[in-house]
C-alpha positions as CSV (number, residue, x, y, z in Angstrom):
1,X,-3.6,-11.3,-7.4
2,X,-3.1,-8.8,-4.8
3,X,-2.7,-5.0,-4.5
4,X,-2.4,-2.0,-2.4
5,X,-5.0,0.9,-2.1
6,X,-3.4,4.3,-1.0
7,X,-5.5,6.5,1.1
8,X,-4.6,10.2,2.2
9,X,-6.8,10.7,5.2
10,X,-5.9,14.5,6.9
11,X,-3.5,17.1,5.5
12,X,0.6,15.8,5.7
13,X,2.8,16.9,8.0
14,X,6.9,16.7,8.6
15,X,6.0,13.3,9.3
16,X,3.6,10.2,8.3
17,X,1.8,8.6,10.4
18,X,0.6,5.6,8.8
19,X,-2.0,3.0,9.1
20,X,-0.9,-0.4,7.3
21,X,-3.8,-3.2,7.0
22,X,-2.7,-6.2,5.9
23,X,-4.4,-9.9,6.7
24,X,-1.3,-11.5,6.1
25,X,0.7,-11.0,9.1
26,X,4.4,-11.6,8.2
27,X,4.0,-9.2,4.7
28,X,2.9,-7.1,7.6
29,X,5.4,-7.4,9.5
30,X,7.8,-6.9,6.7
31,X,6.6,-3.7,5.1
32,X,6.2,-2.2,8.6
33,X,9.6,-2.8,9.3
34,X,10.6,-1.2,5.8
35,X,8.6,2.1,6.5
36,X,9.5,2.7,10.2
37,X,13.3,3.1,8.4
38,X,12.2,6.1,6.2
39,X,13.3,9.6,7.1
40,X,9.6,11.4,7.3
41,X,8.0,8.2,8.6
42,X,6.6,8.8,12.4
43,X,4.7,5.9,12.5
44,X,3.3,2.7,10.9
45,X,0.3,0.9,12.9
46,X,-0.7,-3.0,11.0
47,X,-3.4,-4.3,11.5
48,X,-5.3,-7.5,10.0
49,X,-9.0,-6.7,9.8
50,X,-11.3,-3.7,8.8
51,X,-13.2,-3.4,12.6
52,X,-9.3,-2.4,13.4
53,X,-8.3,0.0,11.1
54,X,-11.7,1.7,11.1
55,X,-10.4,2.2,15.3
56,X,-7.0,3.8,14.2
57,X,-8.3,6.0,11.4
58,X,-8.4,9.3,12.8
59,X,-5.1,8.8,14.3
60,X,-3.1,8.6,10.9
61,X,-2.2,10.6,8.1
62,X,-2.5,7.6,5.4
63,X,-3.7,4.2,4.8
64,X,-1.9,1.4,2.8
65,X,-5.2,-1.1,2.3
66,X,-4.5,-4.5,1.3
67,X,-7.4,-5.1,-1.6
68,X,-8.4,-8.8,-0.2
69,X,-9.1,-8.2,3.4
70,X,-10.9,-12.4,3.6
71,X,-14.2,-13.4,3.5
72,X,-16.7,-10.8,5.1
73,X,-14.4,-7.8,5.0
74,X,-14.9,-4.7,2.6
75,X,-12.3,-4.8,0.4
76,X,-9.8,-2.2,0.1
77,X,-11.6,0.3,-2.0
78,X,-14.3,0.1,0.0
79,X,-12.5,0.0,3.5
80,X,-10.9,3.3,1.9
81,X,-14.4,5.0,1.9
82,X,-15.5,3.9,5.0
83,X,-11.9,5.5,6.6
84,X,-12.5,8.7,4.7
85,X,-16.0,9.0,6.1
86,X,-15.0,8.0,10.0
87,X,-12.3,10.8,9.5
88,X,-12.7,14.8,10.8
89,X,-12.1,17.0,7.5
């Protein structure tokens, strides 16, 4: 069973900007395409693996962490903590 892991990472403005990771690349593709059509959405960057998203964190206001990255990926908890950490306060 899979799940979601929300992630504020720096304070919200007018408009998100927000990191989707997601190792299945059509649901991806999918919920991307539902959250770039939200009034207050800026952005929405998916990526499939951890080493990724770590590279994008500082850039985005939240993170939508898939729970089961695969085999040799934190999971989504512990992807959270490692984006909170690689991100200025």
């Amino acid at each position: 069973m899979g799940g979601v892991v929300i992630v504020r990472l720096s304070p919200m403005g007018d408009a998100l900007r927000i990191l989707y990771v997601e190792n299945d690349p059509a649901l991806g593709a999918l919920l991307a395409r539902q959250l770039e059509g939200h009034q207050g959405v800026a952005s929405v960057v998916t990526v499939a693996c951890a080493h990724e998203a770590l590279a994008h964190g500082p850039s985005v206001d939240v993170a939508l962490l898939d729970l089961a990255l695969g085999t040799g990926q934190p999971n989504g908890f512990e992807l959270g903590v490692l984006l909170r950490r690689a991100t200025p306060d």
